[in-house]
OpenMM code with the backbone's topology and positions (N, CA, C; nanometers):
from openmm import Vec3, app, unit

residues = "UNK UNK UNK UNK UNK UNK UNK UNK UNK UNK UNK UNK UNK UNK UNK UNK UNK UNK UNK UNK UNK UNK UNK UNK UNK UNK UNK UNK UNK UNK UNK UNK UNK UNK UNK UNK UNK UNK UNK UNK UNK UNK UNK UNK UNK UNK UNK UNK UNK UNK UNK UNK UNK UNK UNK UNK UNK UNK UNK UNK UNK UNK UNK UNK UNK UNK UNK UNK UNK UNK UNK UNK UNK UNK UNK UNK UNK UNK UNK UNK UNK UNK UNK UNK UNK UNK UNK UNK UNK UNK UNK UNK UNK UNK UNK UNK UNK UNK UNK UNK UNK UNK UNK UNK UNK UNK UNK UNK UNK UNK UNK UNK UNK UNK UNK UNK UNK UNK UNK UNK UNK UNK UNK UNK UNK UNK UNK UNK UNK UNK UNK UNK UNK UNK UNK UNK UNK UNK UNK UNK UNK UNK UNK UNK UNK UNK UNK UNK UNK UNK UNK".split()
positions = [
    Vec3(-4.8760, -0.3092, -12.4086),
    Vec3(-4.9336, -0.2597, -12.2847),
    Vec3(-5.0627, -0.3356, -12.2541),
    Vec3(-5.0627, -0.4212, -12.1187),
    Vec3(-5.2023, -0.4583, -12.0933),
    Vec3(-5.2732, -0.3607, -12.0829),
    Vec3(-5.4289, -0.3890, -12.0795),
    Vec3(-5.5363, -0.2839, -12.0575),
    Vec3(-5.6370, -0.3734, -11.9595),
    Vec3(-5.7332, -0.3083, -11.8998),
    Vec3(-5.7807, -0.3482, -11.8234),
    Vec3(-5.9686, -0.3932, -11.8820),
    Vec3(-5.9586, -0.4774, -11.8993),
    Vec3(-6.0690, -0.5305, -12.0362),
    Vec3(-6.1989, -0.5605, -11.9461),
    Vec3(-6.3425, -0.5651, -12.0325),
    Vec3(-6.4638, -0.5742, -11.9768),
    Vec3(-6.4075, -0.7519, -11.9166),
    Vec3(-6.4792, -0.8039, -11.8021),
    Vec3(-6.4546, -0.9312, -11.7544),
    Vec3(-6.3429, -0.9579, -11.6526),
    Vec3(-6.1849, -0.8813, -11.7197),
    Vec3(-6.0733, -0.9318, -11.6505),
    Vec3(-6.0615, -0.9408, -11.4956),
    Vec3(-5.9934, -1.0495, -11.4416),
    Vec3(-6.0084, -1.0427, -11.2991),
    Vec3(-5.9207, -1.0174, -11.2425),
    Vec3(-5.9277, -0.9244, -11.1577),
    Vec3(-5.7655, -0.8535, -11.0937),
    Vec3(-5.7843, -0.9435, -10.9292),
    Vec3(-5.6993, -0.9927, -10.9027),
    Vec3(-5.7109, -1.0496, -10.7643),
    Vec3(-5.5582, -0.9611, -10.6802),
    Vec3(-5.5833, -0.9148, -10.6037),
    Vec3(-5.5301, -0.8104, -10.5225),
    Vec3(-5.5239, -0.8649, -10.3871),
    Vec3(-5.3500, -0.8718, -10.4170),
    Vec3(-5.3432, -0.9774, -10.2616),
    Vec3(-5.2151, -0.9056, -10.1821),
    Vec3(-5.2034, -0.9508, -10.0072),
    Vec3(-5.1036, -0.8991, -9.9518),
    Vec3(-5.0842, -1.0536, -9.8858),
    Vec3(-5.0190, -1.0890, -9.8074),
    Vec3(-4.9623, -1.2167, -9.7233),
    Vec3(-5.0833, -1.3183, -9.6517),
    Vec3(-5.1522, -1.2070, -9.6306),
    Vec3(-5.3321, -1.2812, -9.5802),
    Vec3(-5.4448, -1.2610, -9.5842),
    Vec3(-5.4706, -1.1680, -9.7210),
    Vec3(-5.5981, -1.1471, -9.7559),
    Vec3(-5.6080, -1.1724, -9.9152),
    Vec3(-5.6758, -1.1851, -9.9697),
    Vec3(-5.6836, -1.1665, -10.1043),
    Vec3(-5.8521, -1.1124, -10.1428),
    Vec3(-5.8518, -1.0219, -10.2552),
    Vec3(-5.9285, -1.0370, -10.2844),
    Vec3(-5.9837, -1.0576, -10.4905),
    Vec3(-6.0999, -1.0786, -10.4637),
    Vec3(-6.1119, -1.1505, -10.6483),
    Vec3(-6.1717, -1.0560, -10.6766),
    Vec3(-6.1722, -0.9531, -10.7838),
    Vec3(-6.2776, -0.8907, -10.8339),
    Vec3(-6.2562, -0.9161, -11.0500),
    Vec3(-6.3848, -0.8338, -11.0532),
    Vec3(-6.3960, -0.8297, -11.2197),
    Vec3(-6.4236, -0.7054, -11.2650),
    Vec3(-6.3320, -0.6859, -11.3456),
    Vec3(-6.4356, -0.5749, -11.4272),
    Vec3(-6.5519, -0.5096, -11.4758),
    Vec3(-6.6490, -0.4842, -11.4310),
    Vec3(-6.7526, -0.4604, -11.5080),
    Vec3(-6.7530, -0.3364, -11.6240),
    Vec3(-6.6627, -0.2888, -11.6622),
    Vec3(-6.6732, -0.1960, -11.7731),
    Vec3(-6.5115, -0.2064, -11.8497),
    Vec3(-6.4672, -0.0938, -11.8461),
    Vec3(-6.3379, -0.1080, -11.9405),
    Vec3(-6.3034, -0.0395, -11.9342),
    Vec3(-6.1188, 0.0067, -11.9465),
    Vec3(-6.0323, 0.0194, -11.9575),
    Vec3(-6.0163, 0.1789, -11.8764),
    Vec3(-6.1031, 0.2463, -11.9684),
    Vec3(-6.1049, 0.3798, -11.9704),
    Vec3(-6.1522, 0.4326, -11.7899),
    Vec3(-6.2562, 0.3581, -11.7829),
    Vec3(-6.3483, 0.3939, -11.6875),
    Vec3(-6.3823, 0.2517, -11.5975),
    Vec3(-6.2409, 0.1689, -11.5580),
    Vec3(-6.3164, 0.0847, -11.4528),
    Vec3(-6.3826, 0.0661, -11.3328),
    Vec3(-6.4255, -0.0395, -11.3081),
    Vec3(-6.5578, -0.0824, -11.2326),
    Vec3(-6.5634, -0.1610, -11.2017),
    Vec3(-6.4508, -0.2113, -11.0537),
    Vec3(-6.4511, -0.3166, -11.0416),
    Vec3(-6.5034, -0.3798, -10.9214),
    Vec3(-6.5764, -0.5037, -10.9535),
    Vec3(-6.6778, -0.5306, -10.8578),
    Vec3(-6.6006, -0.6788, -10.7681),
    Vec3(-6.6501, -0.6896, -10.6728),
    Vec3(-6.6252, -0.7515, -10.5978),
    Vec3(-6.6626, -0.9138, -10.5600),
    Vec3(-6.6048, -1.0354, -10.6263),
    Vec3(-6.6789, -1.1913, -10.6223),
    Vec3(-6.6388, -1.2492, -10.5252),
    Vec3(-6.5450, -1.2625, -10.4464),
    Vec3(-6.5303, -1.3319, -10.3802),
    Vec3(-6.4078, -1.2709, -10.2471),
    Vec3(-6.3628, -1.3338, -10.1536),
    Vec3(-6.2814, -1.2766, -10.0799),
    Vec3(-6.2480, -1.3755, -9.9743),
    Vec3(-6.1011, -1.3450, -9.9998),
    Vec3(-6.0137, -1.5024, -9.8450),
    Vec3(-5.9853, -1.4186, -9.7749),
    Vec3(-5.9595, -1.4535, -9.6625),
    Vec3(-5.8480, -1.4597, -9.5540),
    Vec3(-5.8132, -1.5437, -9.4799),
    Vec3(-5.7054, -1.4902, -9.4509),
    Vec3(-5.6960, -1.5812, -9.3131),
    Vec3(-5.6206, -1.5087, -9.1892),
    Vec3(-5.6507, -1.5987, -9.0698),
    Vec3(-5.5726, -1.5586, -8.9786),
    Vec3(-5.4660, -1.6290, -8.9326),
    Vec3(-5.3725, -1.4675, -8.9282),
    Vec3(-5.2481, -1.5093, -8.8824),
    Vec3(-5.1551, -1.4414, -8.7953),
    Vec3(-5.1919, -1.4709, -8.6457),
    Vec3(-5.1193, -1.3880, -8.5504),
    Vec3(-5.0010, -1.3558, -8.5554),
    Vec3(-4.9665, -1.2779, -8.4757),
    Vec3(-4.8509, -1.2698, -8.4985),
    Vec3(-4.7144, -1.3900, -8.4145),
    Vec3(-4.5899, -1.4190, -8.4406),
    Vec3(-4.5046, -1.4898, -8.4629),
    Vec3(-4.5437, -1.5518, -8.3087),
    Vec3(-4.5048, -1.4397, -8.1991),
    Vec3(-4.5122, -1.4314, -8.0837),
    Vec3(-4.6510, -1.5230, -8.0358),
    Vec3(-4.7468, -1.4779, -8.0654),
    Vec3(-4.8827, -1.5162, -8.0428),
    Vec3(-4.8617, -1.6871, -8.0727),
    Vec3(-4.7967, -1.7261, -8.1401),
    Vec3(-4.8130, -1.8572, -8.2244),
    Vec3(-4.7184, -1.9722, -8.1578),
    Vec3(-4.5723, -1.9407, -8.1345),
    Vec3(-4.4860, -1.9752, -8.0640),
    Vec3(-4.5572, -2.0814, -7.8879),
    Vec3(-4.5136, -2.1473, -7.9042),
    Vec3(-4.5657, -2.2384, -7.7598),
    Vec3(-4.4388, -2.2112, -7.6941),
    Vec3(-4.3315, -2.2011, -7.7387),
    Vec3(-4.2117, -2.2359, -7.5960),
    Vec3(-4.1299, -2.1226, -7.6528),
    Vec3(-4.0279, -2.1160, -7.5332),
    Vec3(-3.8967, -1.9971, -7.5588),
    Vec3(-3.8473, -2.0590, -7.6691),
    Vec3(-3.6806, -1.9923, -7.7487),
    Vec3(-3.6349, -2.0792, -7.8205),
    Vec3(-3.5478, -2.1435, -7.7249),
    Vec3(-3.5450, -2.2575, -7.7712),
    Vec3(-3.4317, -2.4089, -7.7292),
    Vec3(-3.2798, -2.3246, -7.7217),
    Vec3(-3.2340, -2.3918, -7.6228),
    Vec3(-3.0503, -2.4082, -7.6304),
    Vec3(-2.9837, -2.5343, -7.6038),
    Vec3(-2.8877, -2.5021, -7.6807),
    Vec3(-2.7820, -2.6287, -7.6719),
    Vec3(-2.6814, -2.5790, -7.6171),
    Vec3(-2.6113, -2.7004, -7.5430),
    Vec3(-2.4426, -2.6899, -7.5159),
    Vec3(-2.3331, -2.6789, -7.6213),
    Vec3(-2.2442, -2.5597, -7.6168),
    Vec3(-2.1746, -2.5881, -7.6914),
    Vec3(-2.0210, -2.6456, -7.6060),
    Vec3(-1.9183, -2.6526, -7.7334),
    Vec3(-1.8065, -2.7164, -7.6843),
    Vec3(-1.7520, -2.6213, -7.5501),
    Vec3(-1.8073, -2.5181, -7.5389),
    Vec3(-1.6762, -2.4563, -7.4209),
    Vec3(-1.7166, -2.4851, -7.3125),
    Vec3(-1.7075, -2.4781, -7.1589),
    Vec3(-1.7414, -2.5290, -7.0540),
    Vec3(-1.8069, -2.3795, -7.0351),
    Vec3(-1.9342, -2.4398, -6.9898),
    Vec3(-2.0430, -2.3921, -6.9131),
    Vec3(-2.1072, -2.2364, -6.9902),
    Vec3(-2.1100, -2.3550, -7.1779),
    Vec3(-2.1381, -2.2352, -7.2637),
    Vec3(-2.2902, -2.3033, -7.3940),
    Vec3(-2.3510, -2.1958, -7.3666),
    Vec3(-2.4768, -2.2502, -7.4375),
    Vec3(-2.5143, -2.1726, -7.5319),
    Vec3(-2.6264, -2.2052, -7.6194),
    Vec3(-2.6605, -2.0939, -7.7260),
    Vec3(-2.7767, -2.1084, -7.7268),
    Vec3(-2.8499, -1.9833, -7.8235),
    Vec3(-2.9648, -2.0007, -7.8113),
    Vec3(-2.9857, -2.0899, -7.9233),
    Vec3(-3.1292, -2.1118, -7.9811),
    Vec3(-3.1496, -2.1922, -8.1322),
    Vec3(-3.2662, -2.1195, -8.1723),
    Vec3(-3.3012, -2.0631, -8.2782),
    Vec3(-3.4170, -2.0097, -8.3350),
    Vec3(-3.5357, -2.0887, -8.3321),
    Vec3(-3.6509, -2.0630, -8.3008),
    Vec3(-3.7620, -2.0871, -8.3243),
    Vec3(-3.8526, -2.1251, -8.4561),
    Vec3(-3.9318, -2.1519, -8.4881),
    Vec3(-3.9490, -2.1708, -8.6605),
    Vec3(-4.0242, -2.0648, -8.6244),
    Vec3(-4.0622, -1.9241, -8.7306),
    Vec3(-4.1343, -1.8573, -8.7521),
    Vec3(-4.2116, -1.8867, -8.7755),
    Vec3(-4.3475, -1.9062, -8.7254),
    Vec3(-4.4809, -1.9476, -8.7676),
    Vec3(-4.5414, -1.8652, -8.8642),
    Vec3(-4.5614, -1.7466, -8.8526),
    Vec3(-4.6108, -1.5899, -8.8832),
    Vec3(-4.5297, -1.6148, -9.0108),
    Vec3(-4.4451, -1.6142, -9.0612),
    Vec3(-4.4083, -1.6533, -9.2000),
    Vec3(-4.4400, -1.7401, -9.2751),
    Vec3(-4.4496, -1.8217, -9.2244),
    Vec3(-4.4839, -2.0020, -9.2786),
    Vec3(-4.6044, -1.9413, -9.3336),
    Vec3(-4.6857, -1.9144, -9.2290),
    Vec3(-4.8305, -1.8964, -9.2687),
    Vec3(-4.8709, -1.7756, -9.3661),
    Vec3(-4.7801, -1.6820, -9.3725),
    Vec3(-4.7980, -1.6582, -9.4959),
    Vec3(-4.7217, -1.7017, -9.6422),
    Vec3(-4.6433, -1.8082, -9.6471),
    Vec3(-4.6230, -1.8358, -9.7598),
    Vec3(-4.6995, -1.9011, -9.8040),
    Vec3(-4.7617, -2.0721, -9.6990),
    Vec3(-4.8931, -2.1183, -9.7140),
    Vec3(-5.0202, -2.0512, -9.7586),
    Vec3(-5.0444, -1.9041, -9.7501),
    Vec3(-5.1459, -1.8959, -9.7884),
    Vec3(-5.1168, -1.8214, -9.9415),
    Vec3(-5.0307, -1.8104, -9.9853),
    Vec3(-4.9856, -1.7754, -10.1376),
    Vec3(-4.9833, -1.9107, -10.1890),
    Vec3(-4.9564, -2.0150, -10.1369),
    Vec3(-4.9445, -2.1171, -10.2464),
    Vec3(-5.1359, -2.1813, -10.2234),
    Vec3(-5.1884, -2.1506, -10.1273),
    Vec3(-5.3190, -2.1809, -10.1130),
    Vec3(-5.4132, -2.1318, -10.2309),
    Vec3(-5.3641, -1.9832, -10.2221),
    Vec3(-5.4119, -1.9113, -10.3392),
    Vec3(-5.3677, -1.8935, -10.4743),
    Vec3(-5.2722, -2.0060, -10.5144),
    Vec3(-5.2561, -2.0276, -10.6609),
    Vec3(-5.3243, -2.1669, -10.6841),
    Vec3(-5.3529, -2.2339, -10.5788),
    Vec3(-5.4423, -2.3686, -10.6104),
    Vec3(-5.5733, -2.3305, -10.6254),
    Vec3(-5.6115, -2.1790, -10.5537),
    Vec3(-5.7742, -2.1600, -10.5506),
    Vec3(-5.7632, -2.0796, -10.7472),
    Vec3(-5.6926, -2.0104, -10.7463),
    Vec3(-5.6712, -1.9502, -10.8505),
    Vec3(-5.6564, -2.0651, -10.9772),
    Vec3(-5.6032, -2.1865, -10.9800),
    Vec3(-5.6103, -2.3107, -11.0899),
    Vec3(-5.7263, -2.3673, -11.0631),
    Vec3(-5.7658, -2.3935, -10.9551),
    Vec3(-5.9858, -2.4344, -10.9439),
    Vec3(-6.0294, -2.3670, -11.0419),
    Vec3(-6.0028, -2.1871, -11.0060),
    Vec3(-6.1206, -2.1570, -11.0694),
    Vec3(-6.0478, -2.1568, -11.2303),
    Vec3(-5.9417, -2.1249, -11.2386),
    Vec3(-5.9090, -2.1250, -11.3992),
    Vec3(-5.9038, -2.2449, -11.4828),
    Vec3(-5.9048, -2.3863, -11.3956),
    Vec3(-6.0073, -2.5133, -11.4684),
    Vec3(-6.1557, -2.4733, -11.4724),
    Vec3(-6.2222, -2.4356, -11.3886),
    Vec3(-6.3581, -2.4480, -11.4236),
    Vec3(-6.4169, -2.3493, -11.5494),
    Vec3(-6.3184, -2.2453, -11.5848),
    Vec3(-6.3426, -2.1638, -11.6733),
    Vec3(-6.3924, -2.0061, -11.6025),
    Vec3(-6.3685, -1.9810, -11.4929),
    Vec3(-6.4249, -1.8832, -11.4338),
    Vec3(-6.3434, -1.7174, -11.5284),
    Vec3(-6.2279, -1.7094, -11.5600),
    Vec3(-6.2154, -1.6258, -11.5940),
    Vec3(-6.0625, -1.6667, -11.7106),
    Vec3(-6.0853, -1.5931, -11.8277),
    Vec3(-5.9971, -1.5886, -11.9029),
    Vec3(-5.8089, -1.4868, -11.9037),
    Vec3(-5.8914, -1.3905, -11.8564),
    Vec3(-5.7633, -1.2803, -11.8241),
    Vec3(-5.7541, -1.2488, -11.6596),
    Vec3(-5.6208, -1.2427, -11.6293),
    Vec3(-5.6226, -1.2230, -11.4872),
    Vec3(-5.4859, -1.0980, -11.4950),
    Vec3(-5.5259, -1.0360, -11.3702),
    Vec3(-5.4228, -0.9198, -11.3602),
    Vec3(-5.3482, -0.9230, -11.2240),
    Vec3(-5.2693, -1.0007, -11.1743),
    Vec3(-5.1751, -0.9991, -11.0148),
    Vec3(-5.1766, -0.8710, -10.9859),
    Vec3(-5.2319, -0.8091, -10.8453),
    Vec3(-5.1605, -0.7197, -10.7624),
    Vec3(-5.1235, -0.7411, -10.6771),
    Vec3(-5.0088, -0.7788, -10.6161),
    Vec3(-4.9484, -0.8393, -10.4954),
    Vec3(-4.8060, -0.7711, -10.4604),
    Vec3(-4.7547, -0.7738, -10.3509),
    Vec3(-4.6307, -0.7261, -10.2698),
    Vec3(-4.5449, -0.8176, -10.3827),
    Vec3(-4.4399, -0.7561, -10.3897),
    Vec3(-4.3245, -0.8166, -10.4827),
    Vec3(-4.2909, -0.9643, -10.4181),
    Vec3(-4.2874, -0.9750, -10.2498),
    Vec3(-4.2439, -1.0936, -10.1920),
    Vec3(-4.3546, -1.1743, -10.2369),
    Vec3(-4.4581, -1.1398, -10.2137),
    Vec3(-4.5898, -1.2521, -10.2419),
    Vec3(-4.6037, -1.2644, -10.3910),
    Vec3(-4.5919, -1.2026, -10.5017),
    Vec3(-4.5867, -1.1859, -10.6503),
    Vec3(-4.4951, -1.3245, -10.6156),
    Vec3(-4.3662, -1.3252, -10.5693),
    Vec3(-4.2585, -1.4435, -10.6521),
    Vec3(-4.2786, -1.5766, -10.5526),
    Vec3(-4.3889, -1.5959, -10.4387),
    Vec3(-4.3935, -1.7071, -10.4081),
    Vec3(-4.5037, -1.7436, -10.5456),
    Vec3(-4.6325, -1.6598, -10.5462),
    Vec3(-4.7078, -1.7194, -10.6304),
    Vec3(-4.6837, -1.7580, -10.7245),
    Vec3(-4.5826, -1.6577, -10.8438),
    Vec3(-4.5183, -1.6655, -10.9762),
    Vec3(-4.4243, -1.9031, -10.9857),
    Vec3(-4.3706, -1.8894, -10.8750),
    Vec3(-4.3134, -2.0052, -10.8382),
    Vec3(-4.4163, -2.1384, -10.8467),
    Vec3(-4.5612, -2.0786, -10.7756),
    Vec3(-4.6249, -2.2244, -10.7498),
    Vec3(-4.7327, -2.2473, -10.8525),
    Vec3(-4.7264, -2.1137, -10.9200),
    Vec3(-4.8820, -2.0867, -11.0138),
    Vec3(-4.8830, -2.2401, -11.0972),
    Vec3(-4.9710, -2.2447, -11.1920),
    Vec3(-5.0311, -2.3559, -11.2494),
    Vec3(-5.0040, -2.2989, -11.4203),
    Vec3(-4.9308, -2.3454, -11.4650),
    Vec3(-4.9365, -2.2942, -11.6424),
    Vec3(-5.0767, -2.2513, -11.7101),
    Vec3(-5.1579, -2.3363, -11.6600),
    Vec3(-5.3458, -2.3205, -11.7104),
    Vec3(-5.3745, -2.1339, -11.6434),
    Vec3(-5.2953, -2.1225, -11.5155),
    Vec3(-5.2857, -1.9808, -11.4749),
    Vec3(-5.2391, -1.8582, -11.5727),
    Vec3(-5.1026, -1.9170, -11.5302),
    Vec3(-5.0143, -1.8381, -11.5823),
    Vec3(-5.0090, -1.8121, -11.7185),
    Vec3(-5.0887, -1.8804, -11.7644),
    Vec3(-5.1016, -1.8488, -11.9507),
    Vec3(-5.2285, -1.7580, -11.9665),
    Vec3(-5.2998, -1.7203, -11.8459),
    Vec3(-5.4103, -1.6218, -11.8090),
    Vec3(-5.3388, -1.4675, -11.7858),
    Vec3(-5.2630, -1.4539, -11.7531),
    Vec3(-5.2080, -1.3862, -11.6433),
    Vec3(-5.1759, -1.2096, -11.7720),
    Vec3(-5.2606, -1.1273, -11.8013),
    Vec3(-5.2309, -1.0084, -11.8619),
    Vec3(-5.1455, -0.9522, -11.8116),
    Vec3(-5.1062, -0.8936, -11.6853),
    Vec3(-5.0345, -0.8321, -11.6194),
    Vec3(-5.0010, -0.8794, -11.4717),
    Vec3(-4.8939, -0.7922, -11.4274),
    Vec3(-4.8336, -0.8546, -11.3079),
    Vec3(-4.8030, -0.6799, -11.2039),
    Vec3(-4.8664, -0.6701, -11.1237),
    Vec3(-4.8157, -0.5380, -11.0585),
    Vec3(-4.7816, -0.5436, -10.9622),
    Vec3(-4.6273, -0.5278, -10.9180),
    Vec3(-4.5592, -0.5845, -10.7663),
    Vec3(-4.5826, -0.5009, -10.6684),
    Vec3(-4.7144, -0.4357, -10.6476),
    Vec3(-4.7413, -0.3505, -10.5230),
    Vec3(-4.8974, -0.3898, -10.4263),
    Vec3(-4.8881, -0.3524, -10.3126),
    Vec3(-4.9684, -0.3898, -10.2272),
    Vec3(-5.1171, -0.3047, -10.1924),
    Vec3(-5.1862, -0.3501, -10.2261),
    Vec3(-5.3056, -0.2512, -10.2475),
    Vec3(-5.3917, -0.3315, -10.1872),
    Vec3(-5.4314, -0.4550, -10.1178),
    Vec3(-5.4940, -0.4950, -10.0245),
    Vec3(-5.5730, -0.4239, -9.9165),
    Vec3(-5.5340, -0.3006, -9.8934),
    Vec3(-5.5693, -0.2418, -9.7975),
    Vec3(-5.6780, -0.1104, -9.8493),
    Vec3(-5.6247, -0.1002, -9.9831),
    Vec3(-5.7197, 0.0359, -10.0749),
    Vec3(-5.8389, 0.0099, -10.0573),
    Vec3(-5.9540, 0.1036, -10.0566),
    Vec3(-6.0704, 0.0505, -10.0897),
    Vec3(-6.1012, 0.0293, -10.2463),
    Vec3(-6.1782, -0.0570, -10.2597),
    Vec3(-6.1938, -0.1370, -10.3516),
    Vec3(-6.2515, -0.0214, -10.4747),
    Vec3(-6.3306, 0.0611, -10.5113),
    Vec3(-6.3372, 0.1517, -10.5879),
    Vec3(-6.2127, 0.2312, -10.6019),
    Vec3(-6.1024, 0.2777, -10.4773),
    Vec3(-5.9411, 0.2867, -10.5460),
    Vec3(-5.8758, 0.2235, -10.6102),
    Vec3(-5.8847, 0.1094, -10.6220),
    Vec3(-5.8080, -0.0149, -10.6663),
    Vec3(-5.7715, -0.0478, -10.8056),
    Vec3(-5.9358, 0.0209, -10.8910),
    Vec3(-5.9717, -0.0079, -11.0142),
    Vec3(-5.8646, 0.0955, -11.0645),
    Vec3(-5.8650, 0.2496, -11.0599),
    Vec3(-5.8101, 0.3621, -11.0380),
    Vec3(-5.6644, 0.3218, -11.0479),
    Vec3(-5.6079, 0.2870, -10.9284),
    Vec3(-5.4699, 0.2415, -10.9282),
    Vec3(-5.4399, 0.1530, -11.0246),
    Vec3(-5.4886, 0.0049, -11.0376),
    Vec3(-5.4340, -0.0189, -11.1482),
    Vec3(-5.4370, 0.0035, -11.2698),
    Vec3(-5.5409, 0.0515, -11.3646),
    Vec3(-5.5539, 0.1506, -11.4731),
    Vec3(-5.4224, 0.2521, -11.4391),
    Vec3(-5.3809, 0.3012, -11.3545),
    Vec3(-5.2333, 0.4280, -11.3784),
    Vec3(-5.1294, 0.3012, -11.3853),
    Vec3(-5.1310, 0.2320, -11.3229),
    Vec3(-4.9880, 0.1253, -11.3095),
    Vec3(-4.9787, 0.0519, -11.4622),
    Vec3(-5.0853, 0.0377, -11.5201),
    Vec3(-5.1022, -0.0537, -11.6854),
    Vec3(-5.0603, 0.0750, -11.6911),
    Vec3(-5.0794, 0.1793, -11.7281),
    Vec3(-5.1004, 0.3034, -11.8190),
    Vec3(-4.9371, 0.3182, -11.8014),
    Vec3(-4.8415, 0.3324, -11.7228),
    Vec3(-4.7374, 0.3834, -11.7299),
    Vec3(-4.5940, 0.2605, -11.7220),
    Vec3(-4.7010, 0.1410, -11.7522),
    Vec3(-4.5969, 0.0213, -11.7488),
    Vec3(-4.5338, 0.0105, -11.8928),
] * unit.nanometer
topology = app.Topology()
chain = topology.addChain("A")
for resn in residues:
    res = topology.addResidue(resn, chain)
    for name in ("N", "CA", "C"):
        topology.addAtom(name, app.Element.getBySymbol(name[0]), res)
């Protein structure tokens, strides 16, 4: 069972925010404080889109289709999961933190899990596939202490 150790850094992410925090106490009674924090923006699909989608002719007479659009609003959040396993190997070359704890949406958990950096991923105490981005940050500590506790 991981535990949630004096130092460890839980980074708590959803599709376009992340945030970095550390422990300041332990296990029993965490305290987790707040170092750093991304985002980004990312409108929505609609907002992003410049033109209708395209059609082509098909073979039948006086018969067309539509063609999908590239989802922008997706793109941009997979880009910013793989953004944040390169910020996450910065800091785990420079030595910033030894133990790390993922809280992320299961979809965003397996882009990152995919692009992470071994120097990461050999950090990595725990993994919790839920979205807590939005908790306030004194909930957070709380929540994951029950999610270790009953994993």
């Amino acid at each position: 069972m991981a535990r949630l150790k004096h130092d460890t850094w839980v980074v708590v992410t959803d599709s376009e925010k992340a945030l970095f925090l550390t422990n300041l106490t332990d296990h029993e009674d965490p305290n987790l404080d707040v170092i750093e924090k991304e985002e980004q923006d990312n409108p929505s699909d609609r907002d992003q889109s410049a033109n209708r989608p395209g059609r082509m002719q098909d073979t039948g007479v006086q018969q067309r289709s539509a063609m999908d659009d590239t989802d922008w609003h997706e793109l941009a959040k997979e880009r910013f999961a793989k953004d944040l396993s390169q910020i996450l190997y910065d800091k785990a070359h420079k030595g910033a933190f030894d133990k790390l704890i993922l809280v992320a949406a299961p979809q965003v958990l397996g882009v990152l899990r995919e692009d992470l950096h071994k120097e990461v991923a050999d950090r990595i105490v725990a993994e919790i596939p839920k979205n807590l981005a939005n908790h306030p940050v004194d909930k957070i500590g709380d929540l994951v202490k029950r999610e270790l506790d009953t994993a």
